[in-house]
N, C-alpha and C positions, 0 to 999 in steps of 0.2 A: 495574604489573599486567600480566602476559603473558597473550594470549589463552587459552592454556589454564586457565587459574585462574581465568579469567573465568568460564568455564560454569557452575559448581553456584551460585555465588550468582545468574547472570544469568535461572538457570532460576527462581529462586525469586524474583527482580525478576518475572518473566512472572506465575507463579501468581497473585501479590499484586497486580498490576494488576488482575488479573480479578476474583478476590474483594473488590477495595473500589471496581471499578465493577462488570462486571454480578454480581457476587454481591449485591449492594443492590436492583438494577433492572435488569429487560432494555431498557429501552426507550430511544430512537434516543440519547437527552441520553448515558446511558451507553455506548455504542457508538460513542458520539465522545470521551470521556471516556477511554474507553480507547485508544484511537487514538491520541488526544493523550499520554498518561501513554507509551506504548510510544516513539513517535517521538521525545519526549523523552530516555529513555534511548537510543537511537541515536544521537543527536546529540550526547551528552556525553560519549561512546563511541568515536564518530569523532574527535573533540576529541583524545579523550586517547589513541587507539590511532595517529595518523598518524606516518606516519616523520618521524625528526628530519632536519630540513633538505629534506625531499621535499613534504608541505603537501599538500592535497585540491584536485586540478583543479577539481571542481564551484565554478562561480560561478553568479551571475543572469546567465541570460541564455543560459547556456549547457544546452541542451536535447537532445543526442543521444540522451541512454536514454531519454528521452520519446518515443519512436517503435516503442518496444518491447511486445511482448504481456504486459499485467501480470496473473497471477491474483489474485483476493482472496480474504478469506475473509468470511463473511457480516457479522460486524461491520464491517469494514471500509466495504464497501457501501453497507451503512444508512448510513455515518457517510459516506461521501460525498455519499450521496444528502440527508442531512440537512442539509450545508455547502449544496450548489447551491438549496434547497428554502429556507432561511432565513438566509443569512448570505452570500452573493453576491448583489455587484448585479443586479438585474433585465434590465438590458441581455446583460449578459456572462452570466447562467444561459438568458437565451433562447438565445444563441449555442451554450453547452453543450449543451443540451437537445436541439438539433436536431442536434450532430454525433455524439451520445453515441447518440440512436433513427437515423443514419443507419449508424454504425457499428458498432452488432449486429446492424442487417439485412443488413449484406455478408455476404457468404461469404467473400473474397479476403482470401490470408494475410501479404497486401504489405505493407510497414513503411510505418505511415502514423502521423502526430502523434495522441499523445493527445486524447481533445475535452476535457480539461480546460485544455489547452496553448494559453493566448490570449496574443496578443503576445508571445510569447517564455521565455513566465515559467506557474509553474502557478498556475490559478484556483484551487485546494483543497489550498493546500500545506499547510495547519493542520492538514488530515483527509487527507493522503496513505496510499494504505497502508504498511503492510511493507516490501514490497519496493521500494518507490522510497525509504523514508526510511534503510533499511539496505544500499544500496548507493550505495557512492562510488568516483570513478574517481582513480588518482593520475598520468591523463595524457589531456590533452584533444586531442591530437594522437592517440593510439590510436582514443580516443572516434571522433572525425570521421572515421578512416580504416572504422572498422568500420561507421557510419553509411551514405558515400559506398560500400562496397563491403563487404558481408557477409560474402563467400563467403574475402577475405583471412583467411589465422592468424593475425594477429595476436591478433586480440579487443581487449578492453580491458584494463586494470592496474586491477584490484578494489583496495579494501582489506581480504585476505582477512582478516585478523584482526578486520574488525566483521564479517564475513559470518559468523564463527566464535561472534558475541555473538548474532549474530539469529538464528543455528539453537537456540543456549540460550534465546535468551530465546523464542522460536516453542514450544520442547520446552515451558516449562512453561506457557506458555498456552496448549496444546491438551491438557496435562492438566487444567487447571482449568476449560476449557472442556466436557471431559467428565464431571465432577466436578458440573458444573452444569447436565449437560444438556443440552447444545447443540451442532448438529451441525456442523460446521466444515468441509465440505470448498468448496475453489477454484474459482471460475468467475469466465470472462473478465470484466475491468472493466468493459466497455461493455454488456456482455451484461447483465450484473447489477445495474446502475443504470439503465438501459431500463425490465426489468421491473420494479422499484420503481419507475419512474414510473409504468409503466401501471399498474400496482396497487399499493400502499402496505401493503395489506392483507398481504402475504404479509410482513410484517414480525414479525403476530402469529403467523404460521405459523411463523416462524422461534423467538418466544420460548416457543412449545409443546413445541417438542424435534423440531419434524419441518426437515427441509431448507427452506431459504431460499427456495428454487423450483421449478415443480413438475415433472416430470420429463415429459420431452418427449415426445409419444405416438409 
């Protein structure tokens, strides 16, 4: 399968997620539900798109895109917020909790660890978003050089042929997302599990059809 051939059925993998999770139910069980069903196909994705004899640098342990500003989108969110609130240890979601509220009160746009990132490894890799679950690096040596020093060209060595799955499979879950109603646009991960802690409520706001959060005065 070449990535291009990938897209019209990967867009219609995305629709159908949507529709037999929150097309059923808005609420947090299916916004993790679907998380889980999406990441899935990335991971089987990645499997079968890696070069022959080249292999996916990503191991445990190894955390450099974990320091990177990640957008979500409102399911997403919830479904994290959902992981930290019922399905992490109590010790390790207090640790969350306080570095997740200290880091959407920064202002400062300096590369710092995710607060999900405990010992080395992520605390809600079940309920990760998109964009961590659909990018893989095929050199960990780039990784760490763009880590220790941003401003170098190098970058990293994507696997652009899944980044080529996740734009498909992204296309057709924000049409079934508007299909259903729901508003999908991106905000910062810390930023947006914050405020689902301090209010929970804006959960129902979100399965009303109005934005996830409420807009900043």
């Amino acid at each position: 399968m070449k990535a291009a051939e990938s897209i019209p059925p990967m867009q219609d993998f995305g629709s159908q997620a949507v529709r037999e999770t929150l097309g059923r139910s808005t609420d947090v069980d299916a916004c993790a539900g679907l998380v889980g069903r999406l990441n899935t196909l990335l991971e089987q994705a990645a499997q079968h798109l890696q070069p022959a004899g080249a292999g996916l640098a990503c191991r445990v342990g190894c955390n450099f895109c974990c320091h990177l500003r990640v957008m979500v989108l409102p399911h997403e969110a919830i479904a994290l917020f959902r992981y930290l609130q019922s399905r992490m240890p109590e010790a390790t979601a207090h640790v969350v909790r306080r570095r997740v509220r200290e880091h959407a009160s920064s202002a400062t746009s300096a590369a710092r660890a995710c607060a999900f990132l405990v010992n080395g490894e992520c605390a809600a890799y079940e309920a990760r978003p998109s964009a961590c679950a659909g990018y893989h690096s095929l050199s960990k040596q780039r990784c760490e050089q763009s880590f220790l020093d941003p401003s170098l060209p190098t970058g990293t060595v994507a696997l652009r042929s899944l980044q080529v799955v996740a734009t498909a499979l992204e296309e057709g879950l924000s049409s079934a997302l508007r299909a259903q109603g729901l508003t999908q646009e991106r905000i910062e991960l810390h930023v947006a599990v914050a405020d689902l802690l301090a209010n929970p409520a804006l959960i129902a706001r979100w399965r009303a059809g109005r934005p996830l959060l409420k807009p900043t005065p």
